[in-house]
Every structure is written in C-alpha cells, then in structure tokens.
One Martini backbone bead per residue (centre of mass of N, CA, C, O) as a GRO file, in nm:
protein
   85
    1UNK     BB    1  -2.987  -1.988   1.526
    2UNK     BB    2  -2.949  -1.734   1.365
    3UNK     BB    3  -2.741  -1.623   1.550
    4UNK     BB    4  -2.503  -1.823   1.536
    5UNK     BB    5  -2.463  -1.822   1.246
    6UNK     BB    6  -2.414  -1.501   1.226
    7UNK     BB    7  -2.148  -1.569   1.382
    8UNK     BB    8  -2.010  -1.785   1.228
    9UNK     BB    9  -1.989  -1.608   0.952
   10UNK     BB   10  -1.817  -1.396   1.080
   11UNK     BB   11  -1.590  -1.535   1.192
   12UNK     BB   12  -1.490  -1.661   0.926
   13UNK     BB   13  -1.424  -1.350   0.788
   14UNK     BB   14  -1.206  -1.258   1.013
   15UNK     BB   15  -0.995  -1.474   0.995
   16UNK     BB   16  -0.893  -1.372   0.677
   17UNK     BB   17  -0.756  -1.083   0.807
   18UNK     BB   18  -0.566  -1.194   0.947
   19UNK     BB   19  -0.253  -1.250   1.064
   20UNK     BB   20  -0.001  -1.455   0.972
   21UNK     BB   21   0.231  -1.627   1.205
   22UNK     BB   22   0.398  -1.769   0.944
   23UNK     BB   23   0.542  -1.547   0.805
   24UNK     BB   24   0.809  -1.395   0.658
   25UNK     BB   25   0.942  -1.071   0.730
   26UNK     BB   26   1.061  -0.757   0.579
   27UNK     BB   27   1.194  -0.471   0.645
   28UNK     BB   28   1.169  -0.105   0.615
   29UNK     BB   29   1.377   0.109   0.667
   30UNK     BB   30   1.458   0.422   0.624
   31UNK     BB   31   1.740   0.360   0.512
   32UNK     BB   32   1.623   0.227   0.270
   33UNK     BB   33   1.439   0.463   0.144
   34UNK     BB   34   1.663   0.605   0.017
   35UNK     BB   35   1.719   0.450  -0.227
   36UNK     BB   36   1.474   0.508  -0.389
   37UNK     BB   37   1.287   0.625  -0.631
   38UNK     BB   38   1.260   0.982  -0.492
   39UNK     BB   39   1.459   1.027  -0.296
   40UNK     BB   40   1.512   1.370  -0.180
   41UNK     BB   41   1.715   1.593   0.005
   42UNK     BB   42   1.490   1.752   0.154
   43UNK     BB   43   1.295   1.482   0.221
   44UNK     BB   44   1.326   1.251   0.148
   45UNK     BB   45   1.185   0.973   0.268
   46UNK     BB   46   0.820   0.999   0.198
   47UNK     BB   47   0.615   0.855   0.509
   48UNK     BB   48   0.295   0.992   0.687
   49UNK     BB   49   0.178   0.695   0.715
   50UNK     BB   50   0.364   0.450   0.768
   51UNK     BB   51   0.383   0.199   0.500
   52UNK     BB   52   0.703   0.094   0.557
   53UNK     BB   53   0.700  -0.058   0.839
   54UNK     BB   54   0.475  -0.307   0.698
   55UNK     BB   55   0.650  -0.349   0.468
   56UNK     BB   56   0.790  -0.532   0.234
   57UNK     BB   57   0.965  -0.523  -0.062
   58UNK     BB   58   0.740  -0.603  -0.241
   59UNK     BB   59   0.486  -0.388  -0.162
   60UNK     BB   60   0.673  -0.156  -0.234
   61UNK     BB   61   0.654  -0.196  -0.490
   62UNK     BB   62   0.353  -0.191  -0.542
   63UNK     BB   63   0.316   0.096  -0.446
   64UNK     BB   64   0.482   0.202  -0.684
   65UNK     BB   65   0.368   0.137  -0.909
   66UNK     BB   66   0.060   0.246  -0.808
   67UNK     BB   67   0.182   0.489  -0.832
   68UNK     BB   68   0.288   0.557  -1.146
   69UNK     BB   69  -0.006   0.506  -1.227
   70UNK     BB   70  -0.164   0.707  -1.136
   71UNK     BB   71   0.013   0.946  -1.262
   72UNK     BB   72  -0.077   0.883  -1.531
   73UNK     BB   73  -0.363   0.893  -1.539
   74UNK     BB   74  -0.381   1.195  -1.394
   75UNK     BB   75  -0.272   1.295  -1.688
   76UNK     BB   76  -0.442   1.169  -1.861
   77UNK     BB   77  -0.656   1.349  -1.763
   78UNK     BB   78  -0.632   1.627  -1.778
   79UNK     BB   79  -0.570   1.622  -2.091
   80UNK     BB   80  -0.885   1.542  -2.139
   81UNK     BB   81  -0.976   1.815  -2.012
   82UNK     BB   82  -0.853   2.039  -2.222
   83UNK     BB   83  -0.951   1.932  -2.461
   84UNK     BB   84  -1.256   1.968  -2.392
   85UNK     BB   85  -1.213   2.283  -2.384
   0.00000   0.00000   0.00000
C-alpha cells in the first residue's frame, strides 16, 4: 500500500510539469532576435544554450527583463564591494 501511494503522489506531481498540448505557442527565430536590443553586428543575437527555440515572445521579454535585473544586481554588489575595502 505504502508503494501505490508513493507511485500515485509521484505521478501526480510529475503530470504538473508535463507540457500541456492545448496552449498556443508563437516560436521566436533567430532571425527574429535580430531586432532585439542587445543584438551586436560581430556576434549577432547571441544564444549559445538556445533558449529561444522554445520560448514565445513573452518569455523572451521575461529572459531579457530577469537578465537586465540581474546585470544591475551584479553592478550594484561590484560597487558594494570595492566600497567596503
């Protein structure tokens, strides 16, 4: 009994991750990550884990967003840093 519960709370939890095939998804092309800012004539959009193949364009915004976030972050512990030496 106790391996049934344990087999049916994984699969229930595991349902919860699956990708459901009803949502409609819009694909981003590289060709699209051109007009984006950030996207330089040396190296062009750069996406070498190819998170752009599978994300809609909201994503995307949500990518660029937590990625400006963290970049100010990252300056502000920086400057945190050299002040406190």
């Amino acid at each position: 009994m106790k391996i049934a519960t344990a087999f049916a709370i994984m699969a229930s939890t595991a349902s919860g991750f699956a990708p459901s095939g009803n949502r409609a998804r819009s694909v981003i092309s590289l060709e699209a990550g051109v007009d984006l800012p950030g996207a330089l004539p040396p190296v062009g959009f750069f996406d070498p884990l190819d998170f752009a193949s599978r994300a809609d364009e909201l994503t995307m915004k949500r990518y660029r967003e937590a990625e400006v976030t963290h970049g100010r972050v990252s300056m502000l512990a920086v400057i945190g840093f050299l002040v406190g030496e």
